[in-house]
N, C-alpha and C positions, 0 to 999 in steps of 0.2 A: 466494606467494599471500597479498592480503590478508582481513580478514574480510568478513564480508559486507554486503552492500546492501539498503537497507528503500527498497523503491518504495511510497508509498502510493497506491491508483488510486479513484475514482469513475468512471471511464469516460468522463471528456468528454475533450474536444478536451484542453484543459490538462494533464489526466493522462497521457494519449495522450505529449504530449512529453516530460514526466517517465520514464515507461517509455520510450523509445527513449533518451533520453539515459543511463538508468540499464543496461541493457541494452550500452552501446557502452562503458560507464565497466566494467560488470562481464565481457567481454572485455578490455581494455586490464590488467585489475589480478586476472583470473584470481581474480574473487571471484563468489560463490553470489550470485544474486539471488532475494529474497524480495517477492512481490508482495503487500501487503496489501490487503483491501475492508475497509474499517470503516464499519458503519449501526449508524441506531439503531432500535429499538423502538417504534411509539406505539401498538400495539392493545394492549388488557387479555385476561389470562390466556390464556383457550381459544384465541382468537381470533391469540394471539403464538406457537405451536405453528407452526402454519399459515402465519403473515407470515413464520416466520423460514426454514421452510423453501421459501417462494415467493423471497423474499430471495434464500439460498444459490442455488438453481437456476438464477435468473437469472444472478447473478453469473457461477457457472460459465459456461453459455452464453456471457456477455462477453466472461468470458478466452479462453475455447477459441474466441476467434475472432480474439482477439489471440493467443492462443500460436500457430494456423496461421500467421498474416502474421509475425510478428515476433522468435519465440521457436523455434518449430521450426527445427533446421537452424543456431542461431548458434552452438554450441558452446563455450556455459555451463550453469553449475547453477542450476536454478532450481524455485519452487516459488511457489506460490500457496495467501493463508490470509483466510476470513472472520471476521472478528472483531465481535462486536456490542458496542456503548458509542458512550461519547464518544472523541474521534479523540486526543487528548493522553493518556489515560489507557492506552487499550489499547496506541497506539507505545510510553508507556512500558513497558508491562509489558513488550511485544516485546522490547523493549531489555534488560529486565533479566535478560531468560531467554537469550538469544542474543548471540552475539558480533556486533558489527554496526560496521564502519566509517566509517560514515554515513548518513544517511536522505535520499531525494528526493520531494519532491511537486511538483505541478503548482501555477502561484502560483491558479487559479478554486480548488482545494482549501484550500487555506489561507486564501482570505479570505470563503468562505463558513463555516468556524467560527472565526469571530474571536476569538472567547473562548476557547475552547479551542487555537485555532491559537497565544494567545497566552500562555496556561498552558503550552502544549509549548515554548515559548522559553526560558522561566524555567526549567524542570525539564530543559531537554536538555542531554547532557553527550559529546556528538558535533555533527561537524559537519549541517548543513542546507543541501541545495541545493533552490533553487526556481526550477523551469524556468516562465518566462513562457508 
């Protein structure tokens, strides 16, 4: 068994094939896959209670409709985590709390945070797959 797999998702098309390709890698290598959502924050105080738990809810809803189609039933470990920040920072932290083999993103995820997609290059110390 190897260690595990960091899918990061926004839920479009792009991520979409990041998780199926991570999902087939983590059958093939008998490794846990870890689905991540990372958003950010833009209301003030009161008002960030409320965004963050519209945020999470949705999320959820997203995946429990990927996990019926794509995840139920393949016979991996897996699990699913919201995390709020910018996307370089909380992968790393990901990374530095968990054993993790490699990370996969979708490439529309990666190049809508450019700067930060290109902070996580500099700082990663695994490999990166980016599914087109």
């Amino acid at each position: 068994m190897t260690s595990g797999i960091v899918c990061t998702t926004d839920f479009s098309e792009s991520s979409l094939g990041a998780l199926k390709w991570s999902i087939e890698a983590a059958k093939r290598l008998t490794a846990h896959l870890t689905v991540l959502h990372i958003y950010r924050l833009t209301q003030q105080n009161s008002e960030a209670v409320s965004l963050k738990r519209k945020l999470d809810e949705d999320a959820i809803k997203n995946f429990t409709a990927l996990e019926q189609e794509y995840l139920a039933g393949s016979g991996i470990r897996y699990d699913f985590k919201t995390e709020i920040g910018f996307v370089d920072d909380r992968i790393e932290e990901h990374l530095k709390s968990n054993k993790i083999s490699f990370l996969v993103m979708g490439k529309g995820m990666s190049l809508r945070n450019k700067d930060s997609f290109d902070d996580l290059l500099n700082q990663l110390q695994i490999p990166l797959v980016i599914i087109p």
